[in-house]
C-alpha positions in Angstrom: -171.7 -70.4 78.4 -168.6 -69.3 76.0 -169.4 -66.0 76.2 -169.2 -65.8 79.5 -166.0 -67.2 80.0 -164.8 -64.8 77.4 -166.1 -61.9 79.5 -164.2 -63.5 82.2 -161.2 -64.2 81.0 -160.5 -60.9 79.4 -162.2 -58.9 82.2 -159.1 -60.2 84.7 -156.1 -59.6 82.1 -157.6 -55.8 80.9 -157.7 -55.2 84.9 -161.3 -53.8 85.0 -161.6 -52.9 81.3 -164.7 -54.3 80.0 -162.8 -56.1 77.0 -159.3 -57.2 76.0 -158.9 -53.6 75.4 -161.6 -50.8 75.5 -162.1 -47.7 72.9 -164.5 -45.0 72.3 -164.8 -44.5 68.5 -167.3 -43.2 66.0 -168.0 -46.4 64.0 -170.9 -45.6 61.6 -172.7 -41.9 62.1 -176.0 -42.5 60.1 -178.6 -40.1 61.1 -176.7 -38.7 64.1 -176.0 -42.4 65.7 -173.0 -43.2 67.1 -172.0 -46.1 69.0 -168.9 -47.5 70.9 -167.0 -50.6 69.4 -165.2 -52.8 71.7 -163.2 -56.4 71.4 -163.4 -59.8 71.5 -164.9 -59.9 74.6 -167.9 -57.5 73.9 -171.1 -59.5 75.9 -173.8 -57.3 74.6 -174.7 -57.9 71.2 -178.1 -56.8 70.8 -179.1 -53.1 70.7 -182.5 -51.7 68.9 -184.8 -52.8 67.3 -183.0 -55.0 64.7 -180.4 -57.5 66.9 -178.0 -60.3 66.0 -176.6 -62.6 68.6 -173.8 -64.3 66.9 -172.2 -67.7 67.4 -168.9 -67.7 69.4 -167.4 -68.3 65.6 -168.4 -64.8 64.3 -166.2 -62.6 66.2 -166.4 -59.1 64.4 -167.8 -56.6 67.2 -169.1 -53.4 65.3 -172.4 -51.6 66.0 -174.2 -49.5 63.1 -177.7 -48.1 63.2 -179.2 -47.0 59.6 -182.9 -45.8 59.2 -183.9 -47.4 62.7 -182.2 -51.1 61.8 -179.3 -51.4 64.1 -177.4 -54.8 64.6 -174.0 -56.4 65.3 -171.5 -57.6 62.6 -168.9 -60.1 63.7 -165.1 -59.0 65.5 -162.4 -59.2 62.6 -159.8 -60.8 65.2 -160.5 -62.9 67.7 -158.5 -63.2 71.5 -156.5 -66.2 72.4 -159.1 -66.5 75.2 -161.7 -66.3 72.3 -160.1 -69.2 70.3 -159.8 -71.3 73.9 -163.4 -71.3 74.1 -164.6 -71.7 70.9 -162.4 -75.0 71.4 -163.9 -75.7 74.7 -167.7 -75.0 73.6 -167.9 -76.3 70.4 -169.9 -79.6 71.2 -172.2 -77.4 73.5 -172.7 -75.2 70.7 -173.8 -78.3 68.1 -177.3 -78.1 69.7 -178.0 -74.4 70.0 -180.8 -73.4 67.9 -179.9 -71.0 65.2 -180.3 -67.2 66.0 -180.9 -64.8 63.5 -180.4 -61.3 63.1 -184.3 -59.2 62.2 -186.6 -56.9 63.5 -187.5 -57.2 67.0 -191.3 -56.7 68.8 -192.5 -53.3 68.4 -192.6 -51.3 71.6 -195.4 -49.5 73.4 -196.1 -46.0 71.6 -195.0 -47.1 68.2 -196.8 -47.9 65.3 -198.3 -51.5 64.8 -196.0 -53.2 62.2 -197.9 -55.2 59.1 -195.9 -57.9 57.8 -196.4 -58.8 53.9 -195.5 -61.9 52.2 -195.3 -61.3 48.0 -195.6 -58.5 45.9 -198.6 -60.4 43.5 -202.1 -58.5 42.2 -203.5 -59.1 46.4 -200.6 -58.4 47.9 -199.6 -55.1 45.6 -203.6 -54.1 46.0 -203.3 -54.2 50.1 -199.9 -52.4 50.2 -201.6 -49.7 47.9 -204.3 -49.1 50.3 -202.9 -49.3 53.6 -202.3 -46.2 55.9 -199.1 -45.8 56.8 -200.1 -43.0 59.0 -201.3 -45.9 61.5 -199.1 -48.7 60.3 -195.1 -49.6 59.4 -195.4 -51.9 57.0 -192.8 -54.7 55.9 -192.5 -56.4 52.7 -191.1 -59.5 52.0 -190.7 -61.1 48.2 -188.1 -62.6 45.9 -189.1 -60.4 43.5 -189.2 -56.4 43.7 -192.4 -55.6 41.3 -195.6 -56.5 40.3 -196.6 -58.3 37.5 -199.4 -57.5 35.1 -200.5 -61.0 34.3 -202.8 -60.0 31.5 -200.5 -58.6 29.3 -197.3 -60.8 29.9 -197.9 -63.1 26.8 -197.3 -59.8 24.5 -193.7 -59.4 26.1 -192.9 -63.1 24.3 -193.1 -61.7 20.9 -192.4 -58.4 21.5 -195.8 -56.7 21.1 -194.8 -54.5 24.3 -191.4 -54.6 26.3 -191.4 -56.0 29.8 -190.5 -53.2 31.6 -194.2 -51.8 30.3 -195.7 -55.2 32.5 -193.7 -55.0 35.6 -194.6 -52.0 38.2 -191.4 -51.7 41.2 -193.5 -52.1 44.7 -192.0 -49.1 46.2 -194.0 -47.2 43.5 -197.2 -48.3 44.5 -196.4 -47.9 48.6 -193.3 -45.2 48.8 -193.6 -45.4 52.4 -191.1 -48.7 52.3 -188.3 -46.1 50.9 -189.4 -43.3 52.8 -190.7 -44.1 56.1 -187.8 -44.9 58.9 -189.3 -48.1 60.1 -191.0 -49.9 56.7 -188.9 -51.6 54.8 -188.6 -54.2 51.4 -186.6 -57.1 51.7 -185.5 -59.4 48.9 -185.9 -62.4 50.2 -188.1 -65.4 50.8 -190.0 -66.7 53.6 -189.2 -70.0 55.3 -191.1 -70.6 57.9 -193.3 -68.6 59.9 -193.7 -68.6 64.2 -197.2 -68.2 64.7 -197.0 -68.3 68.6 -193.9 -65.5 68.6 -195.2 -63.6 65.8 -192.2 -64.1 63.9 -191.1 -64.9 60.1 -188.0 -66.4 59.4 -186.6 -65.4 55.7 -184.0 -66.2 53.7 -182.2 -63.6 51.3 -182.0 -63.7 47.7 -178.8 -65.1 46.7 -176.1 -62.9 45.3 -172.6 -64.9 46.6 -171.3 -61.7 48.4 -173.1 -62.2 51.5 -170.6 -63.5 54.9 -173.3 -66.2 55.8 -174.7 -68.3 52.7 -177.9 -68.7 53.2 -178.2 -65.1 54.8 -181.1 -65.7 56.9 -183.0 -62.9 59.0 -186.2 -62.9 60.9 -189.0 -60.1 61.2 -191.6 -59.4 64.4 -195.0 -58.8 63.3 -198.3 -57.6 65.2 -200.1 -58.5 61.4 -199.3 -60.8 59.1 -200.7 -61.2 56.0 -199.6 -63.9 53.3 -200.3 -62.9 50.0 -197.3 -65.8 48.8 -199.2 -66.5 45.3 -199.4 -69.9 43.7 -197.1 -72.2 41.6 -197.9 -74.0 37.8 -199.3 -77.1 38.1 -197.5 -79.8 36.5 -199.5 -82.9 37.7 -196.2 -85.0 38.7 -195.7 -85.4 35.1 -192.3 -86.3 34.4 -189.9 -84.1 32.4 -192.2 -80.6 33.1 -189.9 -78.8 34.9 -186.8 -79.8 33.4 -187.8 -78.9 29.6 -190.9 -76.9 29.7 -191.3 -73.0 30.1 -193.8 -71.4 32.3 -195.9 -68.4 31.8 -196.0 -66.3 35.1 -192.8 -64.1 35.9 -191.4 -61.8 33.8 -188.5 -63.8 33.6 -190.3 -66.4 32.2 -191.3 -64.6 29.0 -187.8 -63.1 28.5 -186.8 -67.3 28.4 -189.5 -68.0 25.6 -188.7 -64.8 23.9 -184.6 -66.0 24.0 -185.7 -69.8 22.8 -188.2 -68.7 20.3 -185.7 -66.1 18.3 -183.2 -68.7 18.7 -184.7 -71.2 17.0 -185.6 -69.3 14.3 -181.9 -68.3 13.6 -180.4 -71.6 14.1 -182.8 -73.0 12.4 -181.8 -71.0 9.0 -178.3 -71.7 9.1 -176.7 -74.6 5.9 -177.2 -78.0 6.7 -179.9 -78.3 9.2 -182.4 -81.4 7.8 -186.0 -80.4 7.0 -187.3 -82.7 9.9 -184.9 -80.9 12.3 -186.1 -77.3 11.1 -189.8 -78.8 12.0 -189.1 -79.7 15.0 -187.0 -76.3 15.8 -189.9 -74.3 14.7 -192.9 -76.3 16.2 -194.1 -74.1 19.0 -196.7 -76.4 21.5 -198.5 -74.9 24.1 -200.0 -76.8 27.0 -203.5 -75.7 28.2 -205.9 -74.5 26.9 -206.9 -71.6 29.3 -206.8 -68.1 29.1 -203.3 -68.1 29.3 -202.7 -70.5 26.9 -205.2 -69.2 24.3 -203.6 -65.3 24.3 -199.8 -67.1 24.0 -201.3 -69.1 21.0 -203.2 -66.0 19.4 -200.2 -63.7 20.0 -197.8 -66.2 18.8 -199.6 -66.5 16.0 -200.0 -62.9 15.1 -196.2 -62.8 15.2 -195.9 -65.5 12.9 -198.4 -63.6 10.3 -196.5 -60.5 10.6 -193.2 -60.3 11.7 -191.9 -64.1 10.3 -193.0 -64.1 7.0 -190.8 -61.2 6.7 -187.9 -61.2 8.5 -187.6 -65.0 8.6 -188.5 -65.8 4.9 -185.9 -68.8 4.3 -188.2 -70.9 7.2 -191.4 -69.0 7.3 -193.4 -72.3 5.9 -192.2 -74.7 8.5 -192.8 -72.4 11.8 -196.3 -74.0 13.5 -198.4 -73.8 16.7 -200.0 -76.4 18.0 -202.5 -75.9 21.2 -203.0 -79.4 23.5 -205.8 -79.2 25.7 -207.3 -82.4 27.4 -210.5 -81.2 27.3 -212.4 -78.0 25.6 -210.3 -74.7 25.2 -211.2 -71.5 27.5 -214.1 -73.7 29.7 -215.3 -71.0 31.6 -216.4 -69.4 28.7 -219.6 -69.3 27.0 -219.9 -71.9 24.1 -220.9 -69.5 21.4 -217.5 -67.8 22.8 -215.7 -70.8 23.0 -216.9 -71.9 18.7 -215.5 -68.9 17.6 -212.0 -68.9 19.3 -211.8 -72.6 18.0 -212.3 -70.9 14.4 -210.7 -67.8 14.7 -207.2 -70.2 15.9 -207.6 -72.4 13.5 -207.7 -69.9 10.3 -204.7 -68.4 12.3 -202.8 -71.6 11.6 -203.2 -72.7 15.4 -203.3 -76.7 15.4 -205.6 -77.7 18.3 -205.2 -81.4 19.5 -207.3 -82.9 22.2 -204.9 -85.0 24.5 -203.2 -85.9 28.0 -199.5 -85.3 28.2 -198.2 -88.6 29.5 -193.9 -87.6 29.9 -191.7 -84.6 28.6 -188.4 -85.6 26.7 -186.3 -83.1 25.9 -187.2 -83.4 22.0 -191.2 -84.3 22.2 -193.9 -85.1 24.4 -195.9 -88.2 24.8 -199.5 -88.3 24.8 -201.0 -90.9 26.6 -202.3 -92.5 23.8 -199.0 -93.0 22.6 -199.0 -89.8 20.1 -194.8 -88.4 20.0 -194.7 -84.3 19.4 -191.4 -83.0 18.8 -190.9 -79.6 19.9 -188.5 -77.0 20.0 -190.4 -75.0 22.0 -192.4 -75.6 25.3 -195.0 -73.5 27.0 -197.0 -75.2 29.5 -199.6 -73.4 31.2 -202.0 -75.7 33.3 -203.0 -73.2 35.7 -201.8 -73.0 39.5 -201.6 -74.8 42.9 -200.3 -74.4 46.5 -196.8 -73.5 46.2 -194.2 -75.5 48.3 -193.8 -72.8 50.7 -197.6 -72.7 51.5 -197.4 -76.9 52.1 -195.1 -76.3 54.2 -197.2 -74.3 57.1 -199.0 -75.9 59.9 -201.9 -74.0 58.9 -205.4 -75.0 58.5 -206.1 -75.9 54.8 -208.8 -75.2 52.3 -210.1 -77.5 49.5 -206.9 -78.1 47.1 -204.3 -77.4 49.8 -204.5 -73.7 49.7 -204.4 -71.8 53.2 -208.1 -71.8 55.2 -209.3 -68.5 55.0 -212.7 -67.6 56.9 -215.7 -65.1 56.0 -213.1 -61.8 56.5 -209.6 -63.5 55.4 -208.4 -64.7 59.1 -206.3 -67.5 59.4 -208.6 -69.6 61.8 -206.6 -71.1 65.3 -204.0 -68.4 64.7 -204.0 -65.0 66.3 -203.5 -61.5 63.7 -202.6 -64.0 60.4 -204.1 -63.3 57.2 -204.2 -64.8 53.6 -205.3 -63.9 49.8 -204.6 -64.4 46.7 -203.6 -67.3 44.9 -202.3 -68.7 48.3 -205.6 -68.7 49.8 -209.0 -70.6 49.9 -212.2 -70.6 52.4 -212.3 -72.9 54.5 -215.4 -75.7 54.1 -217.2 -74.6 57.5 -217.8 -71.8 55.6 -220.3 -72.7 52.7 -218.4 -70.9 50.1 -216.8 -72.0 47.3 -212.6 -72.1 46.5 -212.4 -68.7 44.1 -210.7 -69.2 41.3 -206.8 -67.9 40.7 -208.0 -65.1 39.0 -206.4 -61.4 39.2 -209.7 -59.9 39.7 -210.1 -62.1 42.9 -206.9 -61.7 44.6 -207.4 -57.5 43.8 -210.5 -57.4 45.5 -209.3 -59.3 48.2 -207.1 -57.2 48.6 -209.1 -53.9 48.9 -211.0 -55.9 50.9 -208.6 -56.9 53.5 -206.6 -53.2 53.8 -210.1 -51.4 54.3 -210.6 -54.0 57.2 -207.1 -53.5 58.5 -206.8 -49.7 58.1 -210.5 -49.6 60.5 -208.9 -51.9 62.8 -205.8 -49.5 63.1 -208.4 -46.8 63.9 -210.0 -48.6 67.0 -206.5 -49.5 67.9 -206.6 -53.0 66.9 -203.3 -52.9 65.0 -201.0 -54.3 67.6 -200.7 -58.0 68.2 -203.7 -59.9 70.2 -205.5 -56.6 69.9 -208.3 -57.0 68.0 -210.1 -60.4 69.8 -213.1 -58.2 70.8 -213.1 -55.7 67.5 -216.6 -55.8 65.1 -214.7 -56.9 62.1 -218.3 -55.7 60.0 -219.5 -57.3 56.7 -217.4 -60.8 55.5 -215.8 -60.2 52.1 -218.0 -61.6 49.3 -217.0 -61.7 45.4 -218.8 -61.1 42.4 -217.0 -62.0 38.8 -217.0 -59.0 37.0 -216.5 -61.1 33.6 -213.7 -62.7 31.5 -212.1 -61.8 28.8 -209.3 -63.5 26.3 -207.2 -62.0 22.9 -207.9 -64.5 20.7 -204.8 -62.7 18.2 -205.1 -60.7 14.6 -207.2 -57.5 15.9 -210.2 -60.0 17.7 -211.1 -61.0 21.4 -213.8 -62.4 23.5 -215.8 -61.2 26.1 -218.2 -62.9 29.0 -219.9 -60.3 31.0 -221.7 -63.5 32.7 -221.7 -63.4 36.5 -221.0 -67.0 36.4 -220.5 -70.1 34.2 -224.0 -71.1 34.3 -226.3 -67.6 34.6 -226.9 -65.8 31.4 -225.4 -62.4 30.5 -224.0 -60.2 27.5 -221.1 -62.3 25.0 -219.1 -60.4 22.6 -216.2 -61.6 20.1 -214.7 -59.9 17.4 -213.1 -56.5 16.9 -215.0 -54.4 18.9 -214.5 -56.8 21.9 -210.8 -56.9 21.2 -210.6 -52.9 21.5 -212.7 -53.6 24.9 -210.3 -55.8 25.5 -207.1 -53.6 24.9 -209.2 -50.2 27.0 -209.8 -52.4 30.0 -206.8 -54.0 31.0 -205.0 -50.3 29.7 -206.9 -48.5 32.3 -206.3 -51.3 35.0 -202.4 -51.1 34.4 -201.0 -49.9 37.4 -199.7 -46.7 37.2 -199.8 -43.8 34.4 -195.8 -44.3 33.8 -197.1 -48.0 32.6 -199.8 -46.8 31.2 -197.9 -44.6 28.8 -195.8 -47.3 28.1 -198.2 -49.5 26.9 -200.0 -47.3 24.5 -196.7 -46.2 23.5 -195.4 -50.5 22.7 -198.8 -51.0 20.4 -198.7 -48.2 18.9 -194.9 -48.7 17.7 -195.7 -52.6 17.0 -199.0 -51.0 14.7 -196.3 -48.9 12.9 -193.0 -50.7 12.6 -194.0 -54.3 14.0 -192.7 -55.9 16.7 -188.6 -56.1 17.3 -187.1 -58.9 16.7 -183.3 -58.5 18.8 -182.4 -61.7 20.8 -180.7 -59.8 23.7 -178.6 -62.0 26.1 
């Protein structure tokens, strides 16, 4: 097509040269590569591993190979040949398919490559686990850490900083910095080519990149989508233009900005008493775990840190908890009594109620009720992100990806899923788990035990393991729940499920459970250290009180 007249074309003027002019040059020597760089007319544009065909538009011609990715930038000047045939080709051109640059097929004799999507509690638990002895392993995520859920709602009022929650991914697998072909890449996942094996991603934007989207693809023998959920906002208008959400750090460093601004503005002359209400009302949305720690921590913060650096509007700063039903439902009801008494003595409102619209100001109940706000926390729970709706994949109950007995992606060969992305299919007589962080970890040591024996009876490569005893099907067991209720007190359910029978504690000594647990299930001991290090500062000099940014 255009290239070839462009090989053409300059092959007769250079007079045998392969090029409108040919040189030998050391473009890029990284890790003793060097390669030859060549005009306009260049015709090869793949090489390695990691290729990029350009359009006849991007014309820069310049090889580079760095830690086993080596691809093709465009030619910075283009031929008069060139131009004559981008001319000529542009209508053929208008129905090319888009080719991206990405990781090719792994070759015979190397290493099976495991492609991850997210760096959530399933996703951070498989990459953990997995033997990189046997496997190169890609990951793929907007985001570069982990997130430990539990303890984000203390990061709002500045019981422990965020870095304390958030755990970088190439600390818990350093083979994706150290390893020549396993990689991170900041990006998302758009679509995903079952039938090649591919993933096609698009990089997080920065405005510096030459292409906007920058889009890439990656070859897998294993994929495993681990892509986590989004809030649930019902289709309620207003939600997601005026409410906060409570999953991403990012999230909590918003509420923490809102919350401390409010209190300032709110204390400077002139501002009406209804106007400082309304500033300082603080509703939260839901009245799950989630929800309930926000309240009780927001609370606490209120008691202790408010009162006393905030004295000129201490008496008009309130929480008020909506929930349409009971608060913390999973819960046992002796459990559930005392959080209900425990938030209420904290100066927690709790209304019973169905969030009809969001205005900017105030919600609407559906019976009508207006609650002015100046701050917004919803916290629903989760459901099948847009990405996830997106895939022709089969689909569990709720619209979550169909998972069978051992995580497989059924009618697909070498996909997996987990997490909060993931549900069994109905053919399998099991229940949807809940989006719990204890489910999506042990599905994930589940899954990289499975893949790290299939690596072993080299099952690893693509279309590989058909004929492979896979062994037992994963199979869950709840551990328990527990929930900070705020000032010093908690709850725990050691019950194996809603309706079996089992030990219940609330009160101090469940709150130092409560604090031991999740402190021994923090990542690593740099986090660990942190955290002890954040309450034990907040138990001495309360919490900080900066607005940053």
């Amino acid at each position: 097509m255009a290239l070839a007249r462009i090989a053409r074309a300059n092959l007769r003027r250079s007079g045998g040269a392969f090029g409108s002019y040919a040189c030998e040059k050391d473009v890029f020597n990284v890790g003793g590569y060097t390669t030859k760089c060549y005009t306009a007319s260049q015709v090869d544009y793949s090489d390695g591993k990691y290729s990029y065909v350009p359009t006849v538009k991007e014309q820069n011609c310049m090889k580079f190979s760095m830690r086993g990715i080596s691809g093709t930038p465009y030619h910075q000047f283009a031929s008069a040949n060139t131009e004559r045939a981008v001319e000529e080709s542009d209508s053929d051109l208008e129905n090319d398919h888009p080719r991206y640059a990405g990781l090719e097929a792994t070759k015979p004799g190397e290493k099976p490559r495991v492609v991850v999507l997210g760096t959530g509690w399933a996703a951070c638990r498989f990459l953990k686990g997995l033997d990189t002895r046997i496997y190169d392993v890609v990951c793929i995520s907007p985001r570069n850490h982990m997130v430990f859920t539990p303890l984000l709602a203390s990061t709002c009022v500045g019981t422990l900083e965020f870095r304390s929650v958030a755990e970088p991914v190439s600390r818990i697998q350093n083979a994706m910095t150290r390893d020549p072909n396993s990689y991170f890449f900041l990006a998302s996942c758009t679509g995903i080519d079952t039938d090649k094996h591919e993933v096609y991603c698009e990089a997080v934007k920065n405005g510096q990149l030459t292409r906007d989207p920058y889009e890439f693809k990656v070859a897998y023998d294993k994929l495993v989508i681990a892509a986590g959920a989004e809030p649930l906002t019902f289709g309620i208008k207003g939600v997601e233009e005026n409410a906060f959400f409570l999953r991403e750090v990012n999230h909590a460093q918003e509420i923490r900005k809102k919350l401390l601004l409010n209190l300032m503005i709110s204390e400077n002359p002139g501002i009406s008493e209804e106007e400082k209400k309304r500033l300082l009302h603080c509703v939260v949305i839901g009245g799950g775990p989630t929800g309930v720690e926000f309240s009780g921590e927001l609370s606490d913060f209120i008691m202790r840190d408010v009162r006393q650096s905030y004295s000129h509007v201490k008496d008009y700063i309130h929480v008020t908890l909506i929930e349409a039903n009971e608060i913390l439902s999973s819960f046992d009801v002796s459990l559930r009594t005392y959080a209900t008494k425990h938030l209420t003595k904290s100066g927690v409102r709790l209304m019973r109620g169905v969030v009809k619209e969001v205005h900017p100001k105030k919600i609407v109940l559906s019976d009508g009720t207006e609650v002015p706000y100046g701050l917004l926390v919803w916290s629903t729970g989760v459901g099948p992100s847009k990405f996830v709706k997106t895939l022709n994949l089969p689909t569990s109950p709720g619209g979550r990806i169909g998972v069978d007995e051992w995580l497989r992606v059924p009618s697909v060969e070498d996909v997996f899923a987990l997490g909060d992305c993931a549900g069994f299919l109905e053919q399998t007589g099991k229940p949807v788990l809940p989006a719990l962080a204890q489910v999506a970890e042990r599905e994930g040591k589940f899954l990289v035990e499975l893949f790290n024996e299939l690596g072993k009876q080299n099952g690893g490569k693509a279309f590989s393991a058909k004929d492979i005893q896979l062994g037992k099907p994963f199979e869950y067991n709840h551990l328990g729940s527990m929930a900070s209720v705020g000032r010093y007190k908690a709850l725990v359910d050691l019950r194996k499920s809603k309706d079996a029978k089992g030990l219940s504690l609330a009160g101090f000594v469940s709150w130092m459970i409560w604090r031991s647990a999740y402190l021994t299930r923090v990542v690593s001991w740099r986090n660990r250290f942190y955290v002890a290090v954040n309450w034990a500062t907040t138990l001495v000099f309360g919490r900080d009180n900066s607005r940053i940014g």
